[in-house]
C-alpha positions as CSV (number, residue, x, y, z in Angstrom):
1,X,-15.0,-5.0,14.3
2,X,-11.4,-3.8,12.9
3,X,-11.5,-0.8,10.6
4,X,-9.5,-1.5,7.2
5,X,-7.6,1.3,5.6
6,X,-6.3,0.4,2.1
7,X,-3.8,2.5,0.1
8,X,-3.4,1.8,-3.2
9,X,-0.1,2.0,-5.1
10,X,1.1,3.9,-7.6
11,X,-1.1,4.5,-10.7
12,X,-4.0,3.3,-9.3
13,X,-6.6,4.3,-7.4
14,X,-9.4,3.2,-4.6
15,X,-11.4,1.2,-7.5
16,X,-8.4,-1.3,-6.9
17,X,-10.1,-2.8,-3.9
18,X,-13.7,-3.5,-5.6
19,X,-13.6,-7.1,-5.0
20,X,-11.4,-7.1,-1.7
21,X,-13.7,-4.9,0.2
22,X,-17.1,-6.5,0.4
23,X,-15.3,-9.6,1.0
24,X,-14.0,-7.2,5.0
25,X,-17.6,-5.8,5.2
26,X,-19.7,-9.2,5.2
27,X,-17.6,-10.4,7.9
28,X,-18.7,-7.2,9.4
29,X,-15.6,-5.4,9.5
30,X,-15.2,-1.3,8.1
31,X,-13.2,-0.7,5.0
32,X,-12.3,2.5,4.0
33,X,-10.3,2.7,0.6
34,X,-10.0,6.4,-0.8
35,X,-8.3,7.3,-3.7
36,X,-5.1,9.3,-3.3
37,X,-4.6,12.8,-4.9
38,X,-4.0,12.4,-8.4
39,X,-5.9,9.6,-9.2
40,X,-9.3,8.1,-9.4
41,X,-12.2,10.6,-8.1
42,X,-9.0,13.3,-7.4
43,X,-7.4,12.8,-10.8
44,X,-8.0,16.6,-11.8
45,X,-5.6,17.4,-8.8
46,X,-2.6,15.7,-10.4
47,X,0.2,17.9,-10.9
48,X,3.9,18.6,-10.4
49,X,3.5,19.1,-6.9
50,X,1.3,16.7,-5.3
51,X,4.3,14.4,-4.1
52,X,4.8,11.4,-1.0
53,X,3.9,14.5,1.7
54,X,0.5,15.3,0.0
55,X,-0.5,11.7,0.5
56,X,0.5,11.4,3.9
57,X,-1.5,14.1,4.7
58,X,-4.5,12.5,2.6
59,X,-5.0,9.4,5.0
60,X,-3.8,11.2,8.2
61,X,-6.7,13.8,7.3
62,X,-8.9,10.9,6.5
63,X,-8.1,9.3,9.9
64,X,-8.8,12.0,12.0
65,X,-12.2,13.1,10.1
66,X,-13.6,9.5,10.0
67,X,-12.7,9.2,13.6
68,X,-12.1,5.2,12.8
69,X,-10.3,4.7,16.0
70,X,-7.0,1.9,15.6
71,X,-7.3,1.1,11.5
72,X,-5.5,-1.6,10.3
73,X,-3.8,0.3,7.9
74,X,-2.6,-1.7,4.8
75,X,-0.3,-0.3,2.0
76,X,0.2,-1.8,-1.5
77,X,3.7,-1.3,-3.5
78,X,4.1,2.3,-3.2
79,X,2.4,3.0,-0.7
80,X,4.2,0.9,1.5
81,X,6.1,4.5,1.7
82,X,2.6,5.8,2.5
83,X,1.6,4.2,5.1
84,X,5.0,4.1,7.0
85,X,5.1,7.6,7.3
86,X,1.3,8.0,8.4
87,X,2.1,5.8,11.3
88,X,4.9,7.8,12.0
89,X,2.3,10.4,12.3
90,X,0.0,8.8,14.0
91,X,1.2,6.4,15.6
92,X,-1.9,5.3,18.7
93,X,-4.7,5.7,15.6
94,X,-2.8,2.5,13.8
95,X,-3.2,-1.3,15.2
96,X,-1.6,-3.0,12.2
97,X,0.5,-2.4,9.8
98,X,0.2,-3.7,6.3
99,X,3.0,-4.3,4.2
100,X,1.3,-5.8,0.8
101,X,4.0,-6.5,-2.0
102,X,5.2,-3.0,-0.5
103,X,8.1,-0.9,-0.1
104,X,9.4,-1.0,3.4
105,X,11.8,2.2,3.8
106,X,13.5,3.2,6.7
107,X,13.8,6.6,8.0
108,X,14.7,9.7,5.3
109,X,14.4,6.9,2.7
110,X,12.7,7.6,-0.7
111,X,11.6,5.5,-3.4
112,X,14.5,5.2,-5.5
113,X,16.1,4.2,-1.8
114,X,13.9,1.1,-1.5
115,X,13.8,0.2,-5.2
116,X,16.5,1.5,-7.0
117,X,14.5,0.6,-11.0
118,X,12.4,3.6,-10.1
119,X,15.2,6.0,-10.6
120,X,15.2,4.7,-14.4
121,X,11.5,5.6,-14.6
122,X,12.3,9.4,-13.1
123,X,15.0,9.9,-16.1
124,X,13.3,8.4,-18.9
125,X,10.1,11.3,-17.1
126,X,12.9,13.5,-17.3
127,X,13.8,13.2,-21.2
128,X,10.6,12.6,-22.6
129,X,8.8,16.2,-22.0
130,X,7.1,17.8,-18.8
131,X,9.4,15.7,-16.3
132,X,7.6,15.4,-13.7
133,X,5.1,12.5,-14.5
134,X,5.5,8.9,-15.0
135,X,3.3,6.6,-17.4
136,X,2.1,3.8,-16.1
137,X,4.1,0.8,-17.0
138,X,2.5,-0.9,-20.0
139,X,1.6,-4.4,-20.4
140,X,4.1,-7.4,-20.8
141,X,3.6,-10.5,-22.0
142,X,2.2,-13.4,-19.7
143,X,3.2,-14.3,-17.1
144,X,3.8,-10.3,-16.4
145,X,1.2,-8.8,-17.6
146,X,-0.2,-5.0,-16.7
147,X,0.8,-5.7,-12.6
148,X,0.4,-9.3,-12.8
149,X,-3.1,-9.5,-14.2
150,X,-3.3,-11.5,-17.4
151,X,-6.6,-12.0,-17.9
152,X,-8.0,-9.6,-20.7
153,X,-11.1,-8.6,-19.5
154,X,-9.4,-7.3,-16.2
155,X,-6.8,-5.9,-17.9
156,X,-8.7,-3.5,-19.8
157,X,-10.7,-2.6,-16.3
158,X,-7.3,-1.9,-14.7
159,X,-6.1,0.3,-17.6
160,X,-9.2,2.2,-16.8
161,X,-8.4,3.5,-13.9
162,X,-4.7,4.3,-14.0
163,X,-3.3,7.7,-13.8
164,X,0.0,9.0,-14.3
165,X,2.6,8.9,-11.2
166,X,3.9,12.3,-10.3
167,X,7.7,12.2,-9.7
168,X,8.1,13.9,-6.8
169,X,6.2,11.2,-5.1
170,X,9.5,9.3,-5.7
171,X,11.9,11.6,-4.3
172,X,10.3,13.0,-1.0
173,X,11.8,11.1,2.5
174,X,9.8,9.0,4.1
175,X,10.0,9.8,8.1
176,X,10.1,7.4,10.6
177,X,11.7,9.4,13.6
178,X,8.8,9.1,16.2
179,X,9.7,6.2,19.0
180,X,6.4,5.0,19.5
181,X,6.1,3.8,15.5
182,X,8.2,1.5,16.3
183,X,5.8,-0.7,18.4
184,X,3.0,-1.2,15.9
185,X,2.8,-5.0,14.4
186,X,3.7,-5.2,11.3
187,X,2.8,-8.1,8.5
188,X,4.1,-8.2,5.5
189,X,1.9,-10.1,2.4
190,X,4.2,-11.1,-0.5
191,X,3.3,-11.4,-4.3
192,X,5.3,-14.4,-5.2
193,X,4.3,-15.0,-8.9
194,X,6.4,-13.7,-11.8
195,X,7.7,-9.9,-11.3
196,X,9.6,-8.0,-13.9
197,X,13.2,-7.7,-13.8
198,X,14.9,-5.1,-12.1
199,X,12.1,-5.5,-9.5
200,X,13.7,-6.7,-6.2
201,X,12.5,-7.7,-3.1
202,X,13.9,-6.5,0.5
203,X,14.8,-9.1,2.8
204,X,12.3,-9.1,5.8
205,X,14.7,-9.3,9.0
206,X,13.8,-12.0,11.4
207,X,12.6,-9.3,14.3
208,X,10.2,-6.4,13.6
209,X,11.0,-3.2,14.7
210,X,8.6,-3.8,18.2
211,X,11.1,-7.1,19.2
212,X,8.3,-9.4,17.9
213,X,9.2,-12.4,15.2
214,X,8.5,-10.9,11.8
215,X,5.0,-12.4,9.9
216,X,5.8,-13.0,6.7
217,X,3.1,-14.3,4.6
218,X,3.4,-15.0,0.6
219,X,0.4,-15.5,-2.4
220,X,1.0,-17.1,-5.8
221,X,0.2,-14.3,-7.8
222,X,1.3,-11.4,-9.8
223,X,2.0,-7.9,-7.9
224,X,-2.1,-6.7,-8.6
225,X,-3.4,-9.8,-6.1
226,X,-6.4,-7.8,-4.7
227,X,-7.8,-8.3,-8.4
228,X,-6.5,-12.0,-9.0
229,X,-6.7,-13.0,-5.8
230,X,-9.4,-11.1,-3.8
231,X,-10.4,-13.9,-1.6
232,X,-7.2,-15.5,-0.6
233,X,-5.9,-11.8,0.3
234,X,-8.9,-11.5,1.7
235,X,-8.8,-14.1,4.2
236,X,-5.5,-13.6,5.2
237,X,-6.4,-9.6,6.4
238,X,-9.6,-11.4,8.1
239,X,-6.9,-13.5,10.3
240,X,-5.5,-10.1,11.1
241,X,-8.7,-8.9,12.5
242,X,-9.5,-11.8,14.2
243,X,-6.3,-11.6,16.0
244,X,-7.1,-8.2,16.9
245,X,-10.6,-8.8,18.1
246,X,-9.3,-11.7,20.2
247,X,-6.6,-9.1,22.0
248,X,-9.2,-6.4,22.7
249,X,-11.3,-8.8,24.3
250,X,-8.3,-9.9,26.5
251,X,-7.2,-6.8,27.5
252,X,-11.1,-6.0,28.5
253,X,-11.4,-9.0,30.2
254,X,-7.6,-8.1,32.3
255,X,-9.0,-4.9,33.2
């Protein structure tokens, strides 16, 4: 049994994963999928200062207090900033690292670093009142759509459940100065259907950080694929536990 830690992206929260989860737990794996300050069951502790640091700290507490052993510990969009710095934290507690339509910074990088459009977001937060929170982005026309879900009836579920995105989560570093990061697997899931413009896509390089060939997979479908395409994302994180399972039992078996 792996245990599955998914961080939503910005705007979103835990509901996100509603049909990706039981899809992990009847294979009989753990999914954990909490909702970040600011959003979902925590949306009455948005405010100016809840920023990148404050949800580190959410899934490194949530680690340690579960006591979940290695997680495979996936990140979507944002998060991608998330997650990086977690396993920077805590870098023995993670045995995978997720990468899904995500930002992949390098050390003391921020948001704006990774995708440069998000700056535009900060100023138009800047000129339009308060400053330091973001609307979500609205709905485009097909094949966009709010995320990359078209369909109406989940369209108007998604809107449900989105918060606003404070700005500082955008401008806080991400840190990636502990060695040992460096050797966690990393696998990178790519939304390849239409994406907005201005959104742009880092090159993976050919070797991950721990001198291993990069896994690069892709799914035909907007950014939001954990609602229109639970099953194939689904199956794809079920190869990653697999793989893991099979490793454990090799290493018992060598010892």
């Amino acid at each position: 049994m792996s245990t599955f830690l998914l961080v939503h992206g910005a705007w979103h929260s835990g509901r996100v994963w509603e049909r990706l989860a039981p899809l992990l737990e009847s294979a009989g794996h753990r999914v954990l999928a909490p909702s970040l300050t600011g959003y979902g069951d925590k949306a009455h502790l948005l405010g100016p200062e809840v920023g990148l640091d404050t949800h580190v700290d959410d899934i490194v507490t949530l680690i340690e207090r579960e006591d979940a052993g290695e997680v495979v510990l996936v990140g979507h969009s944002y998060a991608g900033l998330v997650i990086s710095s977690v396993a920077n934290r805590v870098p023995g507690r993670i045995a995978h690292l997720v990468y899904l339509d995500a930002m992949v910074p390098e050390d003391g990088e921020t948001a704006v670093d990774v995708l440069p459009v998000t700056q535009h977001m900060i100023d138009l937060a800047a000129s339009s009142g308060a400053g330091w929170r973001i609307p979500p982005m609205p709905e485009l026309p097909a094949p966009f759509g709010l995320f990359g879900v078209t369909d109406p009836v989940d369209v108007e579920w998604l809107r449900g459940m989105l918060s606003d995105q404070p700005v500082r989560c955008l401008q806080q570093s991400v840190r990636l100065d502990n060695p040992a990061v460096q050797a966690i697997p990393r696998t990178h899931i790519h939304c390849v259907g239409a994406a907005p413009e201005g959104v742009t896509r880092r090159p993976v390089p050919a070797v991950q950080p721990n001198g291993t060939p990069s896994q690069v997979w892709e799914l035909p479908t907007g950014h939001d694929c954990m609602v229109t395409m639970p099953v194939e994302l689904g199956d794809m994180l079920l190869r990653l536990g697999s793989s893991r399972a099979r490793n454990l039992a090799g290493a018992a078996c060598a010892r």
